[in-house]
C-alpha positions as CSV (number, residue, x, y, z in Angstrom):
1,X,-6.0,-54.9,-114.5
2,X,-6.0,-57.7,-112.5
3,X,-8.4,-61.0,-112.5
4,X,-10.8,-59.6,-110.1
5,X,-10.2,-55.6,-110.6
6,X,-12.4,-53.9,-113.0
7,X,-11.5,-55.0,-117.0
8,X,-10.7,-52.5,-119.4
9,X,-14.3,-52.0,-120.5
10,X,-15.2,-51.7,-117.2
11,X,-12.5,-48.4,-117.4
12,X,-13.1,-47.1,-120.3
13,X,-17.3,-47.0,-119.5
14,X,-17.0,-45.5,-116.0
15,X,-14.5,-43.1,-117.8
16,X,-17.2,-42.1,-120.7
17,X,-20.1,-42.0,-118.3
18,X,-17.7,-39.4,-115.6
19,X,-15.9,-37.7,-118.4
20,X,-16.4,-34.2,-116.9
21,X,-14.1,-35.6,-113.9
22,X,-11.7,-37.5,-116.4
23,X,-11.1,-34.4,-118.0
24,X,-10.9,-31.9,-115.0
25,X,-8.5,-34.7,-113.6
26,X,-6.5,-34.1,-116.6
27,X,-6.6,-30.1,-116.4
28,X,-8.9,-29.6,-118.9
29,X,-11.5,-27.3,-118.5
30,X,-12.9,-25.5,-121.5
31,X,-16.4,-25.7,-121.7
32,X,-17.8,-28.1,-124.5
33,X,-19.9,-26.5,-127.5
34,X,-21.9,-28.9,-129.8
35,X,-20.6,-31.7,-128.2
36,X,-16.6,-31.3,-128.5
37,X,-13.8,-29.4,-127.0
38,X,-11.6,-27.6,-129.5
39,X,-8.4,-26.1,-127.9
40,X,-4.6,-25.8,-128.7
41,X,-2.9,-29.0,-128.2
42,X,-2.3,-29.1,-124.4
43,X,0.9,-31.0,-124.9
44,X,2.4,-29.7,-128.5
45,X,2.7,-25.7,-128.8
46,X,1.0,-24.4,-131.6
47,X,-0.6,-20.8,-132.4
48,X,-4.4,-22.0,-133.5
49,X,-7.0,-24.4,-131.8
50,X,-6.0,-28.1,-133.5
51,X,-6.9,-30.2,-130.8
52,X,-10.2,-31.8,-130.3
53,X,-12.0,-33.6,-127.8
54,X,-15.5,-35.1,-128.1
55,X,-18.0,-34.7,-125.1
56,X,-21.2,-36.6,-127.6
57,X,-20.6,-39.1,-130.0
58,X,-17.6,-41.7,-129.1
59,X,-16.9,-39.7,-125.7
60,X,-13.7,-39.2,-124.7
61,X,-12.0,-39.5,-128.8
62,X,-10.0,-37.2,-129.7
63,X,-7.6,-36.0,-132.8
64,X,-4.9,-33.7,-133.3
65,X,-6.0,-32.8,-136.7
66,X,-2.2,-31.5,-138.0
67,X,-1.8,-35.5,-137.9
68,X,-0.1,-35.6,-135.1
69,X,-2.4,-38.4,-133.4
70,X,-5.7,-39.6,-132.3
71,X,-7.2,-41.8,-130.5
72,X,-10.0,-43.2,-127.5
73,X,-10.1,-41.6,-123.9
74,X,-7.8,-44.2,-122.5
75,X,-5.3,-42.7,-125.2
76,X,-6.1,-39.3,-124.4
77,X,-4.8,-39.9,-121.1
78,X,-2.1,-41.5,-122.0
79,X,-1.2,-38.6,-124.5
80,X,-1.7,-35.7,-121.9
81,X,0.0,-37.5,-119.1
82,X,2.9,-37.7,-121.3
83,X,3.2,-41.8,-121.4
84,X,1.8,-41.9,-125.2
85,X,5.4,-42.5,-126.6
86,X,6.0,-45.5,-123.9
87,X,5.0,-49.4,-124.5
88,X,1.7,-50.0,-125.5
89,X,1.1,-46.2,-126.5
90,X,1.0,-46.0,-122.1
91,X,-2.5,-47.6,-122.5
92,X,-1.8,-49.7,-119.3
93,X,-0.5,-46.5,-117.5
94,X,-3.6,-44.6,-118.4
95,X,-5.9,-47.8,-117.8
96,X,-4.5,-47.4,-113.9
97,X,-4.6,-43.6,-113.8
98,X,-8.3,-43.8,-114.3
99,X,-9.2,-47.0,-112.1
100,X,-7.4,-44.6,-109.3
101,X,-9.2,-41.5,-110.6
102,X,-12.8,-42.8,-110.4
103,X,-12.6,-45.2,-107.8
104,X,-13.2,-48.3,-109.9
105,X,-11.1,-50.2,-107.1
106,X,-14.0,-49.6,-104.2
107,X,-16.8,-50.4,-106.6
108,X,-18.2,-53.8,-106.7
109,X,-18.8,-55.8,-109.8
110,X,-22.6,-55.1,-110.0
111,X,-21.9,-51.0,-109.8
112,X,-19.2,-51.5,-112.6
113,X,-22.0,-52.9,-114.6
114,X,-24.3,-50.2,-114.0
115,X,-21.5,-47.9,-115.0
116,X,-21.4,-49.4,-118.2
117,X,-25.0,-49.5,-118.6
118,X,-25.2,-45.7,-118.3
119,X,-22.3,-45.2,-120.9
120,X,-23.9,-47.3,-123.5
121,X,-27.5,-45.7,-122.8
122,X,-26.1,-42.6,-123.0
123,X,-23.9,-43.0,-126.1
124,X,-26.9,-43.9,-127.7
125,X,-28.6,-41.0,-127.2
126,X,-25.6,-38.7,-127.7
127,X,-25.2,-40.4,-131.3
128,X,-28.3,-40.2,-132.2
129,X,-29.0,-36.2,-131.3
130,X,-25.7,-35.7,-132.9
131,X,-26.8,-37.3,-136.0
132,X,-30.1,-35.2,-135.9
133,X,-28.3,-32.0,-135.5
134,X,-25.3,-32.8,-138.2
135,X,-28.5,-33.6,-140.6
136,X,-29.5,-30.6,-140.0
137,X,-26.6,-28.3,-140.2
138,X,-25.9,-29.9,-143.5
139,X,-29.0,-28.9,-144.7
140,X,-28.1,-25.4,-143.7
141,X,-24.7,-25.4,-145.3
142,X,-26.5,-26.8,-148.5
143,X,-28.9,-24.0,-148.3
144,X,-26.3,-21.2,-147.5
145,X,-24.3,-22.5,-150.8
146,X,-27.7,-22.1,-152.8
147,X,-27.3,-18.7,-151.8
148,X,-23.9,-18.2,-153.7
149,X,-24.2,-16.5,-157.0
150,X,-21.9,-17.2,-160.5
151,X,-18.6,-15.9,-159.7
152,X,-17.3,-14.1,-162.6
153,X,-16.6,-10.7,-162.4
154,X,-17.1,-10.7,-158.5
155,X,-14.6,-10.3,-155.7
156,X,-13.8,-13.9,-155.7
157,X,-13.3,-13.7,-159.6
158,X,-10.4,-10.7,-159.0
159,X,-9.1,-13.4,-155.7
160,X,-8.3,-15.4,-158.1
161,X,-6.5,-13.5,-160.5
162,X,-4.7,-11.9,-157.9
163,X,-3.5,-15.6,-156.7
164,X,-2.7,-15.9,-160.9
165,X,-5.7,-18.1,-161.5
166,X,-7.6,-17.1,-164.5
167,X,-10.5,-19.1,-165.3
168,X,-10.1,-18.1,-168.9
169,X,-7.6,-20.2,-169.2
170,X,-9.2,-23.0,-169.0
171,X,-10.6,-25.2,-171.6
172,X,-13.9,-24.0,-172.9
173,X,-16.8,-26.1,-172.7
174,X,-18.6,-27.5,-176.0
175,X,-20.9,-24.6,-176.2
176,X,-18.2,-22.4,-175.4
177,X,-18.0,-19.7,-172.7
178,X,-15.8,-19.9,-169.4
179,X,-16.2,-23.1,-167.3
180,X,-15.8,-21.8,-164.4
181,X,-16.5,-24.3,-161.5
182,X,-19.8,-24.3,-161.0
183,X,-18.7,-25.3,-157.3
184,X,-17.6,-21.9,-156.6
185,X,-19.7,-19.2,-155.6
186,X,-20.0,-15.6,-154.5
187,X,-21.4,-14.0,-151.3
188,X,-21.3,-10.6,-151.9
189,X,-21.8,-9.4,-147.8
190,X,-21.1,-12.8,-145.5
191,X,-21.2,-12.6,-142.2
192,X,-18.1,-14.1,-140.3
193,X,-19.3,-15.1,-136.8
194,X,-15.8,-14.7,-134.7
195,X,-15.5,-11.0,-135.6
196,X,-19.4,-10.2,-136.4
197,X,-18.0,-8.2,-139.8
198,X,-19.1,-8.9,-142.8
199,X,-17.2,-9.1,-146.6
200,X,-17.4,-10.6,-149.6
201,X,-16.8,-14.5,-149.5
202,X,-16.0,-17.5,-151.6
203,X,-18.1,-20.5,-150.8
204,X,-17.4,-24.0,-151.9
205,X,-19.6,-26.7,-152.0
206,X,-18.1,-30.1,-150.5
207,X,-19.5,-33.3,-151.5
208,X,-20.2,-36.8,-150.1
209,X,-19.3,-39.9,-152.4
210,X,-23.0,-40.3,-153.6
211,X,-22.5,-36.5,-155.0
212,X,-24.8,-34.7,-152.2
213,X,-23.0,-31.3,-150.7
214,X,-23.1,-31.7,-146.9
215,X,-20.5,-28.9,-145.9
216,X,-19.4,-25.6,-147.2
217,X,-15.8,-24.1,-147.2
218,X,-15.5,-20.5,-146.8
219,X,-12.6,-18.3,-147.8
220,X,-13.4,-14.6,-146.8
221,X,-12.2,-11.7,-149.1
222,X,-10.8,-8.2,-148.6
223,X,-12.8,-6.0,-151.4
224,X,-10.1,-3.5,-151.8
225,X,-7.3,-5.5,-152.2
226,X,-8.9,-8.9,-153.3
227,X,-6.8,-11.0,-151.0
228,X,-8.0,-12.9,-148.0
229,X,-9.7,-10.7,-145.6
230,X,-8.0,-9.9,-142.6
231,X,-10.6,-12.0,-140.2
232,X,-9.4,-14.9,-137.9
233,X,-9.6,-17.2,-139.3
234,X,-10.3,-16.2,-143.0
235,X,-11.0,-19.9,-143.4
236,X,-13.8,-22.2,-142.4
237,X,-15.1,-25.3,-143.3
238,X,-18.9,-26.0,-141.8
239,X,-20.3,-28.0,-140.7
240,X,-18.2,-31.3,-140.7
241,X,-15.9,-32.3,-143.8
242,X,-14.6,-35.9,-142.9
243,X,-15.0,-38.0,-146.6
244,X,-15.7,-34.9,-148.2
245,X,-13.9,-33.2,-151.6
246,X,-14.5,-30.3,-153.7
247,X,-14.8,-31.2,-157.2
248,X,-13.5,-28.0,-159.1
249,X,-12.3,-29.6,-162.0
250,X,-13.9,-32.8,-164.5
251,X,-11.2,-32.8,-166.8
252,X,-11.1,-33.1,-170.8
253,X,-14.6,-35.2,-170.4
254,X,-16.3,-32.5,-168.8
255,X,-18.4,-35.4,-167.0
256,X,-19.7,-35.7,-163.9
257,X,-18.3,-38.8,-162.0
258,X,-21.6,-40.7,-162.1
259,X,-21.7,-40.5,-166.3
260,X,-17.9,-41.3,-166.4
261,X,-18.9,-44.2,-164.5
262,X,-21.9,-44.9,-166.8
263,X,-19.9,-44.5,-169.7
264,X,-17.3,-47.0,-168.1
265,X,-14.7,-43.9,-168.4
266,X,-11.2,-44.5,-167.3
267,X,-9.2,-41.4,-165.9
268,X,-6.5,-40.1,-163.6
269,X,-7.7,-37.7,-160.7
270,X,-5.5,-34.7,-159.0
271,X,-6.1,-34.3,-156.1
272,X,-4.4,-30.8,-153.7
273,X,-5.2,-30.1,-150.7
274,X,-6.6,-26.4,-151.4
275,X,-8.8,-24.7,-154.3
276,X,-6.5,-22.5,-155.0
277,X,-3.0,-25.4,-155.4
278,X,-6.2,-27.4,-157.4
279,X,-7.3,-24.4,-159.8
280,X,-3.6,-23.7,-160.6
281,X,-3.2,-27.5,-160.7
282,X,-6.3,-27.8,-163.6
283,X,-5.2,-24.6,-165.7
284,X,-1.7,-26.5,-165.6
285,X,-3.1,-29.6,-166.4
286,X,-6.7,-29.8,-167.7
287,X,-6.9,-33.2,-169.0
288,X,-7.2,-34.3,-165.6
289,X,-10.3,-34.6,-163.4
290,X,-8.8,-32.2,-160.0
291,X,-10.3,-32.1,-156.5
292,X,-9.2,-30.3,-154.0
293,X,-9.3,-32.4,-150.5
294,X,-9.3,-30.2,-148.6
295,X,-7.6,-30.9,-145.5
296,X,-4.6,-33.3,-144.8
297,X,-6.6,-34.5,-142.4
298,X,-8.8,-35.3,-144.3
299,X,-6.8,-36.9,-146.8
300,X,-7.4,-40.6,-145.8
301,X,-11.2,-40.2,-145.7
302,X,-11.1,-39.7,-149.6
303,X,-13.4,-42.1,-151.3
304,X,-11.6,-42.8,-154.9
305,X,-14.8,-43.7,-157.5
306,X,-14.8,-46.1,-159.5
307,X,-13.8,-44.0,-163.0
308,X,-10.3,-43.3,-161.5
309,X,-7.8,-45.3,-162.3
310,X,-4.8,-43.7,-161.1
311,X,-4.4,-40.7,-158.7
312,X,-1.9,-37.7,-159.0
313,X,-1.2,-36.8,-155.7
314,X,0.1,-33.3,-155.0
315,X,2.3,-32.9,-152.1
316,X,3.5,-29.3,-150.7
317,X,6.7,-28.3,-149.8
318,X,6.7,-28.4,-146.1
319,X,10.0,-29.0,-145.1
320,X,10.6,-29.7,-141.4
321,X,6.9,-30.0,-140.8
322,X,6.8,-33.6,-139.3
323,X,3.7,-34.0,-138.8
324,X,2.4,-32.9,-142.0
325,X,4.6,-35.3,-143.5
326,X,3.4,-38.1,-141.2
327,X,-0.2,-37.1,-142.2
328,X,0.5,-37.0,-145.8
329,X,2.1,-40.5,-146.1
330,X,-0.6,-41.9,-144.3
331,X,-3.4,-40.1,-146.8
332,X,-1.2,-41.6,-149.3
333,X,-1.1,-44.7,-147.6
334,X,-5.0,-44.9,-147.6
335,X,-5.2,-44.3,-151.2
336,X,-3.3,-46.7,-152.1
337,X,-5.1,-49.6,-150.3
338,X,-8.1,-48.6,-152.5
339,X,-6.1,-50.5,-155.4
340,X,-5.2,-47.4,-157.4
341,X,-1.7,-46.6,-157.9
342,X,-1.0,-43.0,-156.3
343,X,2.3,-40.9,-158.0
344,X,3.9,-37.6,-155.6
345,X,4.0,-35.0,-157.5
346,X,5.4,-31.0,-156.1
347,X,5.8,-27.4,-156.7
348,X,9.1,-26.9,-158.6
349,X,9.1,-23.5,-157.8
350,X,7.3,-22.7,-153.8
351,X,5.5,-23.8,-151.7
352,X,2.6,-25.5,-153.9
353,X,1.3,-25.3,-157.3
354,X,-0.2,-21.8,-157.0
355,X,3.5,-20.6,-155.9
356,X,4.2,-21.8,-159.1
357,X,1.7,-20.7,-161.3
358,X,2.2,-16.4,-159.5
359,X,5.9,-17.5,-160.0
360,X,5.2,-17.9,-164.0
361,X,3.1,-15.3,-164.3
C-alpha cells in the first residue's frame, strides 16, 4: 500500500478482527462450528467437504487438505478471487480488495491501531479457549479408545480378513500368541453422529511424538458383510490429527520407540498412509517398524524419532491425481529435511499394498 495508506498488518488485522464481512464479501456464508468453516472447495469441484477455513485460532487460515494449498486470509482472498496463480500468489491484489472492502482508506492511523489491538486481544483469547477445548476433546478421544476391546474374533477381526489381512501371519511374539496391534480396537455398537446409526467400529489410537494418544480414527463396519459400513463418511479421524501416526507395527524388535531409543537401536520405518496399506505393508515385511500416517495431509507433520534411520515410504498409485502427487512430494520433501534418507516404494499390482496383498491371496 502506499507510504501513508494502511500497511499490510494494518490489512490483515482489520481483516481478522471483521472476518464475518471478509468472508460474506467473498460469498461465503456457512455458519462456523468449533471455530472453523469446513465446506467443498469453493473454487476446485470436488464431491466431499476438503476445504477449511478458521474463524478461532490464526483467523482467516485456511487449507485445502487434498494438498492443493493453504495459506493466511490475505491468500484466501487471493485464492477465491481467482488471482492465487498471478505474481506474488495475488497477495497485492488481495491486500487492495480488502483495504476497499473494510474501508481501511477512510480510517485514520490511530483507528487502524485500535483495529489491530482488537485482533491481537482477540486472537489471544480465541487460542487460548481453543487450546482448552482441543485438551479436552483429546481427553475424550483417549477415553473413547479405552473403551475399545481386543479385536480378535470381532467384526473388525473378519474386516480384516476380508481386506486379506490376517494377523496370524504375523510374527509371533516371544511368549507366543497373535500380536495383534494392540492399537486396534473394537466397538461392538458405535454411534456415528451424521446418520445417528450405530455398528460395529474399528478405533485406532493416534499418537503424539512423546507417545501420548490425542486423537482416534474410526473406520465403521457393516456386520453382515464385514466391509465398511455404508455411513457417510465411514471414516473419521477426531479430534485433530496434525503430527500424529498410528503405530500398528514395531517390527522384528517388538520395541516400543522409547526402548529402541534407550537401547540406541537402529532401524528403518514404513510408513502408508492407511492401516489397512500399513497391515498388508507389515505381514509383507515384518522386520520393519510400520506406521500408518494417516493422511497425506498429514504427511509433512510426521515427527521421524530418533531410532529411525532410514524411512520406506509407500506411495499409491494415483495416477492423474495432481494434487495428491504435489502433496506426496512435499511429505517426502519434509522427511527428508529431518536428515534421514526416504526410498518410494508402490503397489506392483493396484492401487496400494492391500490391492496387492487381496491380489495374492
Amino acid at each position: 500500500m502506499t507510504p501513508t495508506g494502511p500497511s499490510l498488518a494494518d490489512i490483515k488485522a482489520a481483516a481478522q478482527a471483521r472476518i464475518g464481512e471478509v468472508l460474506a464479501g467473498l460469498g461465503i456464508r456457512d455458519p462456523a462450528r468449533g471455530g472453523y468453516i469446513h465446506i467443498c472447495n469453493p473454487v476446485e469441484k470436488d464431491r466431499h467437504p476438503s476445504f477449511t477455513i478458521w474463524t478461532t485460532r490464526a483467523i482467516g487460515a485456511w487449507k485445502d487438505h487434498r494438498g492443493i494449498a493453504q495459506g493466511d486470509i490475505i491468500d484466501l482472498v487471493a485464492y477465491l478471487k481467482g488471482w492465487y496463480d498471478g505474481p506474488h500468489k495475488g497477495r497485492r491484489e488481495a491486500l487492495r480488495w480488502l483495504a476497499d472492502l473494510l474501508g481501511l482508506h477512510r480510517l485514520s492511523a490511530e483507528q487502524r491501531q485500535a483495529d489491530a489491538a482488537r485482533s491481537k486481544l482477540r486472537a489471544q483469547r480465541e487460542d487460548k479457549r481453543a487450546a482448552e477445548a482441543l485438551a479436552s476433546k483429546q481427553t475424550r478421544a483417549f477415553r473413547l479408545w479405552l473403551q475399545g476391546a481386543p479385536l480378535e474374533d470381532t467384526a473388525v477381526d473378519y474386516y480384516l480378513r476380508a481386506r486379506g489381512i490376517d494377523l496370524t501371519a504375523l510374527p509371533a511374539g516371544p511368549r507366543g500368541g497373535v500380536r495383534a496391534p494392540h492399537i486396534i480396537r473394537y466397538l461392538p455398537n458405535h454411534r456415528h453422529a451424521e446418520t445417528d446409526r450405530c455398528a460395529p467400529c474399528m478405533i485406532a489410537g493416534c499418537i503424539d511424538p512423546a507417545g501420548a494418544i490425542r486423537a482416534v480414527h474410526r473406520t465403521w463396519i457393516d456386520p453382515v458383510t464385514f466391509t465398511k459400513a455404508d455411513l457417510t463418511p465411514n471414516r473419521k479421524c477426531w479430534p485433530d490429527v496434525r503430527g500424529l501416526v498410528i503405530p500398528l507395527w514395531r517390527g522384528e524388535s517388538g520395541l516400543s520407540v522409547r526402548e529402541a531409543e534407550r537401547y540406541g537401536l537402529r532401524e528403518t520405518l514404513v510408513l502408508a498412509e492407511g492401516i489397512e496399506t500399513a497391515l498388508s505393508a507389515a505381514i509383507a515385511a515384518p522386520q520393519y517398524r510400520t506406521w500408518a500416517f494417516i493422511s497425506l495431509g498429514n504427511l509433512a507433520n510426521v515427527v521421524l524419532p530418533a531410532c529411525v534411520d532410514s524411512v520406506m515410504l509407500h506411495r499409491e498409485n494415483d495416477h492423474g491425481n495432481h494434487a495428491a502427487a504435489q502433496s506426496f512430494a512435499r511429505g517426502k520433501a519434509a522427511l527428508e529435511r529431518q536428515g534421514r534418507p526416504v526410498a518410494e516404494i508402490a503397489a506392483p499390482v493396484g492401487k496400494d499394498l492391500n490391492d496387492t496383498l487381496r491380489g495374492a491371496a
